[in-house]
PyMOL Python script that loads the backbone (N, CA, C, O; Angstrom):
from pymol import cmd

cmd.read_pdbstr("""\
ATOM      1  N   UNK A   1      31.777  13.796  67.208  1.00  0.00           N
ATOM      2  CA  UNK A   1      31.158  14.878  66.454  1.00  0.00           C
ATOM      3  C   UNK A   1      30.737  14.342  65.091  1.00  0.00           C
ATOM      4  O   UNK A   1      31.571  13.801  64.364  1.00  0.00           O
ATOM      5  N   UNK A   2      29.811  14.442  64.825  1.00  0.00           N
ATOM      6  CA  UNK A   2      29.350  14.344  63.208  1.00  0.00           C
ATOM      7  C   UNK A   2      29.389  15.405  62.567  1.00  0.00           C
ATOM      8  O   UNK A   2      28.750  16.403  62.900  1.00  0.00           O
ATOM      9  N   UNK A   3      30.116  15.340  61.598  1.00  0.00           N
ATOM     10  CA  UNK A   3      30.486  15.586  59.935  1.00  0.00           C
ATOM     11  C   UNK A   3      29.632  15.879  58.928  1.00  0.00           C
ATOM     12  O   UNK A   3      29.709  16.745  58.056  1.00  0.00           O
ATOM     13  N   UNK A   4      28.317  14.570  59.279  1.00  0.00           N
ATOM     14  CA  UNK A   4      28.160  14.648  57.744  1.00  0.00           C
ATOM     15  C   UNK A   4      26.778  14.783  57.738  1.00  0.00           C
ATOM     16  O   UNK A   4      26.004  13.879  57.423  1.00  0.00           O
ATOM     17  N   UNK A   5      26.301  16.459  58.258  1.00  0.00           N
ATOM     18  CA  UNK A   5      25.131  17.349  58.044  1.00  0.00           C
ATOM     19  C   UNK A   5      23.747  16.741  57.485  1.00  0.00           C
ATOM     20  O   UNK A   5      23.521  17.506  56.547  1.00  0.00           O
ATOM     21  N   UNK A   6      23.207  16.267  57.499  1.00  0.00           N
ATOM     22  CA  UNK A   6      21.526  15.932  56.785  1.00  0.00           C
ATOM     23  C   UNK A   6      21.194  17.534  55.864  1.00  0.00           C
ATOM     24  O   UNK A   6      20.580  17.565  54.797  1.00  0.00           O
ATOM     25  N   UNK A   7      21.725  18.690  56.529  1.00  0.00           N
ATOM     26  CA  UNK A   7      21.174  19.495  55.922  1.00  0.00           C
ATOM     27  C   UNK A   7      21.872  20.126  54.471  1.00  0.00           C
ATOM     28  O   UNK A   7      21.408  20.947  53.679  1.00  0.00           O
ATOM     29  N   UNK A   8      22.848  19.576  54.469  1.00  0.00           N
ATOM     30  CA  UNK A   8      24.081  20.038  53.814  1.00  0.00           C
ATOM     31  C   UNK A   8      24.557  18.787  52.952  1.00  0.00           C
ATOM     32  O   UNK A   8      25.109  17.778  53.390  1.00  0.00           O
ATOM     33  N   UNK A   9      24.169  19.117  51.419  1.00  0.00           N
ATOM     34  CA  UNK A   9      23.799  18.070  50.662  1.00  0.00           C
ATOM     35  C   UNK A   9      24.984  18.715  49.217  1.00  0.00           C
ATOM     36  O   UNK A   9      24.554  18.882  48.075  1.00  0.00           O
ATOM     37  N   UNK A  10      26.141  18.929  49.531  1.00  0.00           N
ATOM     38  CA  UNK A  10      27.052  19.240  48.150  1.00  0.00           C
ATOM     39  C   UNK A  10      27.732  17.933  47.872  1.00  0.00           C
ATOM     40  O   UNK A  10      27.856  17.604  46.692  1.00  0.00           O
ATOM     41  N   UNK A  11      28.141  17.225  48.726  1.00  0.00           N
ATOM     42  CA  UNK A  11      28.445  16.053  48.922  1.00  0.00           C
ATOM     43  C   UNK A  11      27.147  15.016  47.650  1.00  0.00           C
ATOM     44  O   UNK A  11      27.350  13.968  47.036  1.00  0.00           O
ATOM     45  N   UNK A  12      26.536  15.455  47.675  1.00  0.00           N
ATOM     46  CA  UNK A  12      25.204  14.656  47.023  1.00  0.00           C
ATOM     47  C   UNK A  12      25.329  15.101  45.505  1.00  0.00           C
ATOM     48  O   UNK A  12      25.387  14.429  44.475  1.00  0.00           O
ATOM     49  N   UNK A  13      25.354  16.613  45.753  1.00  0.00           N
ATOM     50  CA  UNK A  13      25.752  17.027  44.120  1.00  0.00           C
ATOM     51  C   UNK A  13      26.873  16.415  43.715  1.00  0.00           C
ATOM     52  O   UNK A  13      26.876  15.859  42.616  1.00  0.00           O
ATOM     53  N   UNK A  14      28.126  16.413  44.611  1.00  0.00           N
ATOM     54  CA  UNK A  14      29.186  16.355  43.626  1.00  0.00           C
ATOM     55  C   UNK A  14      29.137  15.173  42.967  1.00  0.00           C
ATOM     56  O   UNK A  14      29.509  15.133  41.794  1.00  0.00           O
ATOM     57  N   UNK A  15      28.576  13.795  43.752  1.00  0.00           N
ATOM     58  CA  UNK A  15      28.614  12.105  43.293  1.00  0.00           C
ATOM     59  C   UNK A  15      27.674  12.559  42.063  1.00  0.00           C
ATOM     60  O   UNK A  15      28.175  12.329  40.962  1.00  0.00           O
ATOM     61  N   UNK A  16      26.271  13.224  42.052  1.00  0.00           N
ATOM     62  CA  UNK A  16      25.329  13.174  40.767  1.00  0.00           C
ATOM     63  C   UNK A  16      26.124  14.045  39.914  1.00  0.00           C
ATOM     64  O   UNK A  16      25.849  13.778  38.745  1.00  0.00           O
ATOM     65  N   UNK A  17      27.131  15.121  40.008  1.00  0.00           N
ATOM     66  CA  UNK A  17      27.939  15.636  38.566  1.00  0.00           C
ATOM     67  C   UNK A  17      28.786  14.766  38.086  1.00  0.00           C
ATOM     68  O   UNK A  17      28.971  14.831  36.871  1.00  0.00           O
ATOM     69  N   UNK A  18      29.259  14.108  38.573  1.00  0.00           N
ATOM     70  CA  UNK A  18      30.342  12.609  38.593  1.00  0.00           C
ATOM     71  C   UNK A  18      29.195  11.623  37.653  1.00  0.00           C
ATOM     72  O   UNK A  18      29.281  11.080  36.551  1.00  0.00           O
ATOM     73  N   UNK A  19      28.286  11.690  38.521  1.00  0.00           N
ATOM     74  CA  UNK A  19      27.041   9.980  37.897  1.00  0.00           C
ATOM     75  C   UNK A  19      26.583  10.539  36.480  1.00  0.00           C
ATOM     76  O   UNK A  19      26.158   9.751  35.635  1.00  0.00           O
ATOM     77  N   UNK A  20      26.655  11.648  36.271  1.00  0.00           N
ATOM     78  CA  UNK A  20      25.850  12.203  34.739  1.00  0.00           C
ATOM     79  C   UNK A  20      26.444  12.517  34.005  1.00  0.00           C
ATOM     80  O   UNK A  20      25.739  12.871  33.060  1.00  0.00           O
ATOM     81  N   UNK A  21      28.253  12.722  33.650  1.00  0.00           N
ATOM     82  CA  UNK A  21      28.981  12.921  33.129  1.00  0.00           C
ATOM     83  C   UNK A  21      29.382  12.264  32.222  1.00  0.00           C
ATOM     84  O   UNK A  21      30.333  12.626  31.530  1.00  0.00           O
ATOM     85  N   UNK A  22      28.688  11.084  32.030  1.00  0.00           N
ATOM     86  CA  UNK A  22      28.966   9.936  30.579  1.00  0.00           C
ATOM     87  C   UNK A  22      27.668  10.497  30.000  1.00  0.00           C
ATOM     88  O   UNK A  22      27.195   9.883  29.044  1.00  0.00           O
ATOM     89  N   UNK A  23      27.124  11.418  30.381  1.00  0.00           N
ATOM     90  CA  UNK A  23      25.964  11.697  29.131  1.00  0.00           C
ATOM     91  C   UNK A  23      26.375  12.470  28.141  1.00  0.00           C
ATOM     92  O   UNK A  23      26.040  12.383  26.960  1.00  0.00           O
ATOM     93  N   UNK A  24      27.415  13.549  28.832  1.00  0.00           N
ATOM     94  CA  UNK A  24      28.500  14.295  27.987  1.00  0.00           C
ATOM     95  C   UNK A  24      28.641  13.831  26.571  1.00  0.00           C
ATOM     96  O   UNK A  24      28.421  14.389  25.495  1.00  0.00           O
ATOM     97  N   UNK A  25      29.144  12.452  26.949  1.00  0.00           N
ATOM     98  CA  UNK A  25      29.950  11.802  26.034  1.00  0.00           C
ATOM     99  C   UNK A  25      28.805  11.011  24.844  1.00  0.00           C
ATOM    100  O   UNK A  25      28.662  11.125  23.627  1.00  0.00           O
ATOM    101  N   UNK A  26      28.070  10.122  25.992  1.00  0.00           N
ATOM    102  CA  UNK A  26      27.459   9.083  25.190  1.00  0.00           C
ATOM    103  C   UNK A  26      26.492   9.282  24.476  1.00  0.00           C
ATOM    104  O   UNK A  26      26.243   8.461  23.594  1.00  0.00           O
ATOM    105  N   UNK A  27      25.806  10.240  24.624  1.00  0.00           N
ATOM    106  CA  UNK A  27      24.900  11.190  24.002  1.00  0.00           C
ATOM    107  C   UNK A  27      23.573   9.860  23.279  1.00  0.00           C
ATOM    108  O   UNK A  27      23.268   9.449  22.160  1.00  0.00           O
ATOM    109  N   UNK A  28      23.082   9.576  24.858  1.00  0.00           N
ATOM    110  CA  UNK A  28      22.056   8.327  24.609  1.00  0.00           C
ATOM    111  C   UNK A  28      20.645   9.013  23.847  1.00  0.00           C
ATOM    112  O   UNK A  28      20.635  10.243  23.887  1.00  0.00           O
ATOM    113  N   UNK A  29      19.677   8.483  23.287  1.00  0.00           N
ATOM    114  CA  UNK A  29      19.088   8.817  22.608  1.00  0.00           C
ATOM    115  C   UNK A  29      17.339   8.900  23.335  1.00  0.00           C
ATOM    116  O   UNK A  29      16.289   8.995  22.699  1.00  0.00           O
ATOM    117  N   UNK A  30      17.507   8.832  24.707  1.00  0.00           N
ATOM    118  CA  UNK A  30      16.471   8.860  25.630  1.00  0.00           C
ATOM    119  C   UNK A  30      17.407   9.501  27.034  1.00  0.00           C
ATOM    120  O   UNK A  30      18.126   8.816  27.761  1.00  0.00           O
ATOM    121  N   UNK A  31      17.194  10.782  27.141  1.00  0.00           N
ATOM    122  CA  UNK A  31      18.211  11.458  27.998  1.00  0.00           C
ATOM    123  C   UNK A  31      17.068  10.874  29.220  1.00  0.00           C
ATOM    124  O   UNK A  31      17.553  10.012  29.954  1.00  0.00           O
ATOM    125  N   UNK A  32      15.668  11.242  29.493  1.00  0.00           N
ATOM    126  CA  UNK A  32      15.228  11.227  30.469  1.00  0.00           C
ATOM    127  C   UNK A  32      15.629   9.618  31.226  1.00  0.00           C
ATOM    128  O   UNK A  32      16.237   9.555  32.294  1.00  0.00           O
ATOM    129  N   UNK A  33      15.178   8.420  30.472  1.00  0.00           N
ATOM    130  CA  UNK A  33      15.480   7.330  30.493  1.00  0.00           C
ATOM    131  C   UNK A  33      17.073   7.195  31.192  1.00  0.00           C
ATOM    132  O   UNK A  33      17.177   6.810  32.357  1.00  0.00           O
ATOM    133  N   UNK A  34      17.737   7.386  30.746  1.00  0.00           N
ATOM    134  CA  UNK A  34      19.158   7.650  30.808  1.00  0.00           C
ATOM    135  C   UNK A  34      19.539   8.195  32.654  1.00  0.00           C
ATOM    136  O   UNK A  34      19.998   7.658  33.663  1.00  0.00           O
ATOM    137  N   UNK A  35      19.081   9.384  32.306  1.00  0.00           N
ATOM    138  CA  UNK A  35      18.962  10.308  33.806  1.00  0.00           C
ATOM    139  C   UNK A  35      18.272   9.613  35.053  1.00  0.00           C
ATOM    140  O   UNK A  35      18.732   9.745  36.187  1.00  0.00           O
ATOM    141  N   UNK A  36      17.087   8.830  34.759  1.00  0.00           N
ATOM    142  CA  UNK A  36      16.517   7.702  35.707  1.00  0.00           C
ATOM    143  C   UNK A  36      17.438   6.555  36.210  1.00  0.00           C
ATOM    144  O   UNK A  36      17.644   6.146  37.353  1.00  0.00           O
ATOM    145  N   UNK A  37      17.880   6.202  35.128  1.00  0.00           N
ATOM    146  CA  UNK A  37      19.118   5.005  35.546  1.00  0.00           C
ATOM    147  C   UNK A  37      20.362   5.070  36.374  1.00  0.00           C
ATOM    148  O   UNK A  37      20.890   4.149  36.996  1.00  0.00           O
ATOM    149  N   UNK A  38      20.830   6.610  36.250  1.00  0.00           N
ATOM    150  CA  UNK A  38      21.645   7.426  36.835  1.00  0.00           C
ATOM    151  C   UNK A  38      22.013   7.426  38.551  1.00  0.00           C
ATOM    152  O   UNK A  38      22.905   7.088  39.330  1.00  0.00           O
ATOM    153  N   UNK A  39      20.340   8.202  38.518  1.00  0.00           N
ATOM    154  CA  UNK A  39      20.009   8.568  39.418  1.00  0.00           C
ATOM    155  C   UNK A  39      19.920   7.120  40.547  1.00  0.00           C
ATOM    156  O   UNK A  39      20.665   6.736  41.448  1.00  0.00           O
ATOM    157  N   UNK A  40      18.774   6.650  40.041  1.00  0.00           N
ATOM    158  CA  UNK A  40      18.917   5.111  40.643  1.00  0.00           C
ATOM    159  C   UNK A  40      19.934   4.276  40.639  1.00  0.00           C
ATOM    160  O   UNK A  40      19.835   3.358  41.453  1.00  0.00           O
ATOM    161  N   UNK A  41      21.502   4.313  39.554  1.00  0.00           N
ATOM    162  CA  UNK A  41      22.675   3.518  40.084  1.00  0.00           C
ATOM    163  C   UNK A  41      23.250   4.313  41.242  1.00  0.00           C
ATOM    164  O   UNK A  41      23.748   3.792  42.239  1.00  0.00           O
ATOM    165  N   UNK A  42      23.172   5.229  41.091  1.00  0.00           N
ATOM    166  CA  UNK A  42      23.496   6.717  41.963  1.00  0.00           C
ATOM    167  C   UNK A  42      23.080   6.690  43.809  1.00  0.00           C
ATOM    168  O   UNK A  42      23.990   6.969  44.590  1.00  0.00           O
ATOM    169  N   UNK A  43      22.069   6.436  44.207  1.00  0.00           N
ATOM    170  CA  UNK A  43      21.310   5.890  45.038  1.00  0.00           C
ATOM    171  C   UNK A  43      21.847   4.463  45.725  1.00  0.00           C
ATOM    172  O   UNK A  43      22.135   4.313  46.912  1.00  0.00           O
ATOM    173  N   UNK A  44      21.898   3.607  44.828  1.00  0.00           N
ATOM    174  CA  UNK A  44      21.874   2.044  45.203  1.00  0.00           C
ATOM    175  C   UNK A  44      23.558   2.036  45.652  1.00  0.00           C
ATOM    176  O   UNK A  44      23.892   1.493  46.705  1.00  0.00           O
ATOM    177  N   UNK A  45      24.256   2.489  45.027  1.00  0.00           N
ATOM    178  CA  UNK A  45      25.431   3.050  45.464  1.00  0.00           C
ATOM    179  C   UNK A  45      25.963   3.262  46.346  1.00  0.00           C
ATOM    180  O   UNK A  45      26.880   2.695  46.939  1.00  0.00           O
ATOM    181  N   UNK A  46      24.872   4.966  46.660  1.00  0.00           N
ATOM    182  CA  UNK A  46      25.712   5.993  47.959  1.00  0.00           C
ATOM    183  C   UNK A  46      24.573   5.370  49.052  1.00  0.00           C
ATOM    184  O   UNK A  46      24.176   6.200  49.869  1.00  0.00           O
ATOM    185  N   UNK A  47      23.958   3.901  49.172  1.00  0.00           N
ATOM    186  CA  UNK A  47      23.198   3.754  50.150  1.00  0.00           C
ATOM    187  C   UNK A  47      24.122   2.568  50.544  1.00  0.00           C
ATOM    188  O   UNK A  47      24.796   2.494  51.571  1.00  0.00           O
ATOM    189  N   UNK A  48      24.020   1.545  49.423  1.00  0.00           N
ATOM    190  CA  UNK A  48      24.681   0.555  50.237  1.00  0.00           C
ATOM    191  C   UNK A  48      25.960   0.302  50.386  1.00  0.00           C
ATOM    192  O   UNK A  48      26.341  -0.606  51.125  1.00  0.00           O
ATOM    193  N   UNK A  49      27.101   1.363  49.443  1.00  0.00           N
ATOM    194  CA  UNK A  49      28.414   1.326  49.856  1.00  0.00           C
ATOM    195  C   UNK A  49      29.148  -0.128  49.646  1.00  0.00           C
ATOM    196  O   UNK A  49      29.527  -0.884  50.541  1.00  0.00           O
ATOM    197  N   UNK A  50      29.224  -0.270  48.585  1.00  0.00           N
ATOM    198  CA  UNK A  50      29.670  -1.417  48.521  1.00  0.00           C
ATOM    199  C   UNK A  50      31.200  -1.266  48.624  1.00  0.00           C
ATOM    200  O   UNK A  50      31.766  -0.221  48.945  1.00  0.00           O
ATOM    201  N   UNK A  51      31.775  -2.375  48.328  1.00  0.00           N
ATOM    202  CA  UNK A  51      33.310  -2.528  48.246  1.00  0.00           C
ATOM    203  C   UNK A  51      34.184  -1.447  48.396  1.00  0.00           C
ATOM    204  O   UNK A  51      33.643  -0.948  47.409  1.00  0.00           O
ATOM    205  N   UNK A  52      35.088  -0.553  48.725  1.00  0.00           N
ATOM    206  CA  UNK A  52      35.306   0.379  48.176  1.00  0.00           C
ATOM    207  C   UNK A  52      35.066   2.287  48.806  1.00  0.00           C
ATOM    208  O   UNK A  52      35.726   3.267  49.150  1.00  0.00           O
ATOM    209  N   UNK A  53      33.855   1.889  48.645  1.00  0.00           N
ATOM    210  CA  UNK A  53      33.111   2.963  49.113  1.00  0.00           C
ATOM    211  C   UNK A  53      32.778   3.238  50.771  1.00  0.00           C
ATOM    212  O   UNK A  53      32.771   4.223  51.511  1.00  0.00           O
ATOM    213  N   UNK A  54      32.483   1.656  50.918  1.00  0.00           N
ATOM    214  CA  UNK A  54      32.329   1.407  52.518  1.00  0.00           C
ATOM    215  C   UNK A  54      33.559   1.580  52.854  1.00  0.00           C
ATOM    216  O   UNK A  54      33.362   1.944  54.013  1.00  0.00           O
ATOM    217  N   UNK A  55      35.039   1.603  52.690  1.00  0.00           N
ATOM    218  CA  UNK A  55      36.372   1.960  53.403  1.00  0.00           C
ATOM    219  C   UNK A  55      36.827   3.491  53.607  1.00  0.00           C
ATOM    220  O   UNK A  55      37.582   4.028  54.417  1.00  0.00           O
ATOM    221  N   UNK A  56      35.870   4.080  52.277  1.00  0.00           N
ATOM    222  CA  UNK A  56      36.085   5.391  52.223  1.00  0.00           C
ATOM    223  C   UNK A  56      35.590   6.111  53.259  1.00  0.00           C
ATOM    224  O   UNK A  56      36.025   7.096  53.855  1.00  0.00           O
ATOM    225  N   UNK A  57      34.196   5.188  53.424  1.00  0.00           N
ATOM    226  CA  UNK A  57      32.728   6.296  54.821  1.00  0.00           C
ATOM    227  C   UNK A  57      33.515   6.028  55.713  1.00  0.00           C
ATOM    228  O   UNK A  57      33.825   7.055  56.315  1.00  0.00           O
ATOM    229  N   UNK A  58      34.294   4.595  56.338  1.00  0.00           N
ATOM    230  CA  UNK A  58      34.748   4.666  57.582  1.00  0.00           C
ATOM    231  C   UNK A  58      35.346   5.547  58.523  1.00  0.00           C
ATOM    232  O   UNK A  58      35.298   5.623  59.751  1.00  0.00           O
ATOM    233  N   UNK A  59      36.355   6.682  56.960  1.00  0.00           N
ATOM    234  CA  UNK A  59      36.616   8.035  58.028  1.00  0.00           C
ATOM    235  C   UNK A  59      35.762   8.852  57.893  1.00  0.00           C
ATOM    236  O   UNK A  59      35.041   8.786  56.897  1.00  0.00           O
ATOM    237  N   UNK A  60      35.574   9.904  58.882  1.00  0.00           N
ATOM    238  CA  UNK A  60      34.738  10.338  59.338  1.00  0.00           C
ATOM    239  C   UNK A  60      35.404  12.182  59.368  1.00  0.00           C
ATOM    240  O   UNK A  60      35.217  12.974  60.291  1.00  0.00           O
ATOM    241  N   UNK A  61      35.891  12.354  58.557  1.00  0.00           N
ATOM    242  CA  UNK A  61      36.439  13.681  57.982  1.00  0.00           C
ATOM    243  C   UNK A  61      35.606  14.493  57.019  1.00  0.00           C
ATOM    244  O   UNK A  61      34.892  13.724  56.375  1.00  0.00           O
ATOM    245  N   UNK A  62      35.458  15.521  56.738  1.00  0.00           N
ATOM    246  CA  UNK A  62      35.171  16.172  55.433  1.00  0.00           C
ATOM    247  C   UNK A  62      35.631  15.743  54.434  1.00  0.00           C
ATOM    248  O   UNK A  62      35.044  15.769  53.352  1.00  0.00           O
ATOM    249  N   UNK A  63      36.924  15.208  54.655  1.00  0.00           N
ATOM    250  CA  UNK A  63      37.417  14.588  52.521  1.00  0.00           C
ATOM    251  C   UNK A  63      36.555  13.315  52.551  1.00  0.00           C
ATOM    252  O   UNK A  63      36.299  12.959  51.401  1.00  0.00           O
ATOM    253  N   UNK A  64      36.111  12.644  53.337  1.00  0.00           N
ATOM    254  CA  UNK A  64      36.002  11.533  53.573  1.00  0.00           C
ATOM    255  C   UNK A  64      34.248  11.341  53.181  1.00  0.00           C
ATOM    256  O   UNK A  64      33.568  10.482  52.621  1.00  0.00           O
ATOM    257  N   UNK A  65      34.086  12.222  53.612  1.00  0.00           N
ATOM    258  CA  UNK A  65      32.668  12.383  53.309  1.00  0.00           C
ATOM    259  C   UNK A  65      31.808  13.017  51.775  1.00  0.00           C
ATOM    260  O   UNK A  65      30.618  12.827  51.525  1.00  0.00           O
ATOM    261  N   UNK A  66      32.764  13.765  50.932  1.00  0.00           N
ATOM    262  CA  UNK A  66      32.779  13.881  49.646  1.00  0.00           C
ATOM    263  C   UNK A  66      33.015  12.921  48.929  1.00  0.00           C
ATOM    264  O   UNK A  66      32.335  12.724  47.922  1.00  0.00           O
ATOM    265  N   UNK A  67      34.195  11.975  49.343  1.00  0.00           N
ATOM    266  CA  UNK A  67      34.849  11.287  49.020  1.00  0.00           C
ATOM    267  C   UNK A  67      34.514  10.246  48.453  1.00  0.00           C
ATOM    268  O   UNK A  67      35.008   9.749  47.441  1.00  0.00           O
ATOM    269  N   UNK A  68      33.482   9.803  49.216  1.00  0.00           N
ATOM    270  CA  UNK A  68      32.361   8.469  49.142  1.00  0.00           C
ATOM    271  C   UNK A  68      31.201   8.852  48.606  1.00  0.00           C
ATOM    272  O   UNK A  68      30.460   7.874  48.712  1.00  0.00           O
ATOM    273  N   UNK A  69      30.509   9.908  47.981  1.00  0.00           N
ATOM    274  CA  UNK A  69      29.912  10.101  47.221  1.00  0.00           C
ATOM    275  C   UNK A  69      30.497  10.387  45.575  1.00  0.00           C
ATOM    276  O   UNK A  69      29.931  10.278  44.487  1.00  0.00           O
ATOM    277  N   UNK A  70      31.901  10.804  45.961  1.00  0.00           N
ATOM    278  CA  UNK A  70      32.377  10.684  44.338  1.00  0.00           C
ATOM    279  C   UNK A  70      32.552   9.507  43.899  1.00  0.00           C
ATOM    280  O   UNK A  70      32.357   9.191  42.725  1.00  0.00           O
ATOM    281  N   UNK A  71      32.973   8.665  44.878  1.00  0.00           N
ATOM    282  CA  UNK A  71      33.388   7.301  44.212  1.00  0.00           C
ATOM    283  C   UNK A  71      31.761   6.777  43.833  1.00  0.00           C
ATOM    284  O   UNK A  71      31.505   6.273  42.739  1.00  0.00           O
ATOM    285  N   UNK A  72      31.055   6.912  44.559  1.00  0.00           N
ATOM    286  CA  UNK A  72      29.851   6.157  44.268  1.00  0.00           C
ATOM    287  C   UNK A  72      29.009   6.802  42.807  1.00  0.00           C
ATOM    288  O   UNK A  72      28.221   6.146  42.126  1.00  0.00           O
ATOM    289  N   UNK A  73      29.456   8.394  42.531  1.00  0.00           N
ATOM    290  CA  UNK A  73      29.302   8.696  41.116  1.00  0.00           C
ATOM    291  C   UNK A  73      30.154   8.227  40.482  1.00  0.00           C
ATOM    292  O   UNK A  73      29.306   7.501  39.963  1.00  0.00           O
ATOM    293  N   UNK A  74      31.294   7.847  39.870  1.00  0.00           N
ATOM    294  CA  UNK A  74      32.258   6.948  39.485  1.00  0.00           C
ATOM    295  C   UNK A  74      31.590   5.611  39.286  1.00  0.00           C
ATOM    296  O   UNK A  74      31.446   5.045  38.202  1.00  0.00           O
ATOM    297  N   UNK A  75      31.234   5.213  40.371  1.00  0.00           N
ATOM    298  CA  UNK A  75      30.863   3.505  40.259  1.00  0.00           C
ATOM    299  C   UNK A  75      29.717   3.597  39.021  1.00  0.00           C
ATOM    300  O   UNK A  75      29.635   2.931  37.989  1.00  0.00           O
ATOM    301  N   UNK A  76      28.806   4.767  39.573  1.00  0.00           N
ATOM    302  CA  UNK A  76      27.247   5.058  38.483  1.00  0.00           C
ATOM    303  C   UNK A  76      27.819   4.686  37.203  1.00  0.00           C
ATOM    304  O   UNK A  76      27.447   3.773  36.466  1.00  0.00           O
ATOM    305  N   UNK A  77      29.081   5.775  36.975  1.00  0.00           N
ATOM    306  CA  UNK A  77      28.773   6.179  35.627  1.00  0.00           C
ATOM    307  C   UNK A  77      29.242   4.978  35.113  1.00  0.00           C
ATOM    308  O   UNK A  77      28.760   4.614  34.041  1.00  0.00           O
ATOM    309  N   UNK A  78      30.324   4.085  35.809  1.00  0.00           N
ATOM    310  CA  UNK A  78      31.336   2.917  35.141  1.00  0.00           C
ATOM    311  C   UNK A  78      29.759   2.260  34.717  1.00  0.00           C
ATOM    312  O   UNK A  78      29.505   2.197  33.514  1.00  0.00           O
ATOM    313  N   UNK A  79      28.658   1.750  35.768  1.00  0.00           N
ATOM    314  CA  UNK A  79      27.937   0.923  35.466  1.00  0.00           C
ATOM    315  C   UNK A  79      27.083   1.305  34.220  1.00  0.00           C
ATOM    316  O   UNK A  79      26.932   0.590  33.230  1.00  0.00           O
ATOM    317  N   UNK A  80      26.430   2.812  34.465  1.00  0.00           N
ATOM    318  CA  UNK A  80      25.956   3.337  33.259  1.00  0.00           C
ATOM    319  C   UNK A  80      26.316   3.026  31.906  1.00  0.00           C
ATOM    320  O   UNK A  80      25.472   2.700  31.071  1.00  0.00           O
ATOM    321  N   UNK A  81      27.844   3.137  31.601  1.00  0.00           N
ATOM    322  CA  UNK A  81      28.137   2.851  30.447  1.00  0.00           C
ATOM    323  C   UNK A  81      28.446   1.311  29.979  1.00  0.00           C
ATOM    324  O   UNK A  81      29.206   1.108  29.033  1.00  0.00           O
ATOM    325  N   UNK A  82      27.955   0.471  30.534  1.00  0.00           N
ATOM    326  CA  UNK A  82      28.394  -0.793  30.527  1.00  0.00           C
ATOM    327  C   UNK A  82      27.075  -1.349  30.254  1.00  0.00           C
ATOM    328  O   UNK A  82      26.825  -2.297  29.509  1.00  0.00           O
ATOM    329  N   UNK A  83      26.201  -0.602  30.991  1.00  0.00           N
ATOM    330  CA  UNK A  83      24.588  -1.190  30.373  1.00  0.00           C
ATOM    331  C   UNK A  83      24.146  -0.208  29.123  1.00  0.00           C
ATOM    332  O   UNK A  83      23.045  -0.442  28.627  1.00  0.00           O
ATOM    333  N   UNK A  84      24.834   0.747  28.645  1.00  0.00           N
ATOM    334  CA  UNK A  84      24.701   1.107  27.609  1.00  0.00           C
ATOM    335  C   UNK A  84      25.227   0.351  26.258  1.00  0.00           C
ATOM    336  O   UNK A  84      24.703   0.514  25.156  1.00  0.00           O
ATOM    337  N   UNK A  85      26.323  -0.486  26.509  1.00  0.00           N
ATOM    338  CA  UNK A  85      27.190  -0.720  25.457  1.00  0.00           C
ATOM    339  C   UNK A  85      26.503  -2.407  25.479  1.00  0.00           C
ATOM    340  O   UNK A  85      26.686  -3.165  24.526  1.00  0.00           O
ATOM    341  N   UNK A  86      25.888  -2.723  26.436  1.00  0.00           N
ATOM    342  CA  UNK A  86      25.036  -3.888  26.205  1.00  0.00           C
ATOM    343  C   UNK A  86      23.549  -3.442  25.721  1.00  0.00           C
ATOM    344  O   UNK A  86      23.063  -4.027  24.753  1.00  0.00           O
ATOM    345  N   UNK A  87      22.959  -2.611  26.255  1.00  0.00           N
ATOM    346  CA  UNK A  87      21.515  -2.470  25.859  1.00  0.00           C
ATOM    347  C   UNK A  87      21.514  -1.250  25.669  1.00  0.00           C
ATOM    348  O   UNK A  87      21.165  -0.562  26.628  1.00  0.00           O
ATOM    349  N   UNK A  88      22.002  -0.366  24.037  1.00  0.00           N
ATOM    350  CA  UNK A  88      21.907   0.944  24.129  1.00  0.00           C
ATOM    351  C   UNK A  88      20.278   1.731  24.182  1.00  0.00           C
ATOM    352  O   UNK A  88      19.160   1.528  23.709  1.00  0.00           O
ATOM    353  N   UNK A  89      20.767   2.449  24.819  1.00  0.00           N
ATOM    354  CA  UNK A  89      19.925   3.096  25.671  1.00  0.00           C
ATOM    355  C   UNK A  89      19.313   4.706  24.390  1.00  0.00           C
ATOM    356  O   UNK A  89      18.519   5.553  24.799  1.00  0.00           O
TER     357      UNK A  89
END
""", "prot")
cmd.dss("prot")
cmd.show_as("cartoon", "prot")
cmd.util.cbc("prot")
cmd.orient("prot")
């Protein structure tokens, strides 16, 4: 049985409220700029599953499937702020 709906995309929100949540903080001085980078660490992420993330998709549950989109907002934001504090944004 599959889980994890094409049509049914909260799973998607929850990783992008996770990926945009250092804007809270960092309060970059080009939000749109900012929000692009996001979005696109955000993406590169919940597509290719790296380290981590790929152990999470392997189950095939409902937690499991949120699960791996939060971490992959997590991963965003870690990276987000790391290319901020090198090239502020």
């Amino acid at each position: 049985m599959e889980y994890d709906q094409k049509e049914i995309i909260i799973d998607e929100i929850l990783g992008m409220l996770v990926a945009f949540a250092p804007l809270l903080k960092v309060k970059p001085h080009n939000y749109l700029l900012s929000a692009i980078i996001l979005l696109i660490l955000f993406r590169i992420f919940d597509i290719l599953k790296p380290w981590g993330i790929n152990r999470i998709d392997a189950g095939k549950t409902p937690h499991h499937i949120l699960l791996d989109d939060y971490v992959a907002g997590l991963y965003s934001a870690g990276c987000y702020i790391l290319i901020n504090l090198m090239f502020p944004i």
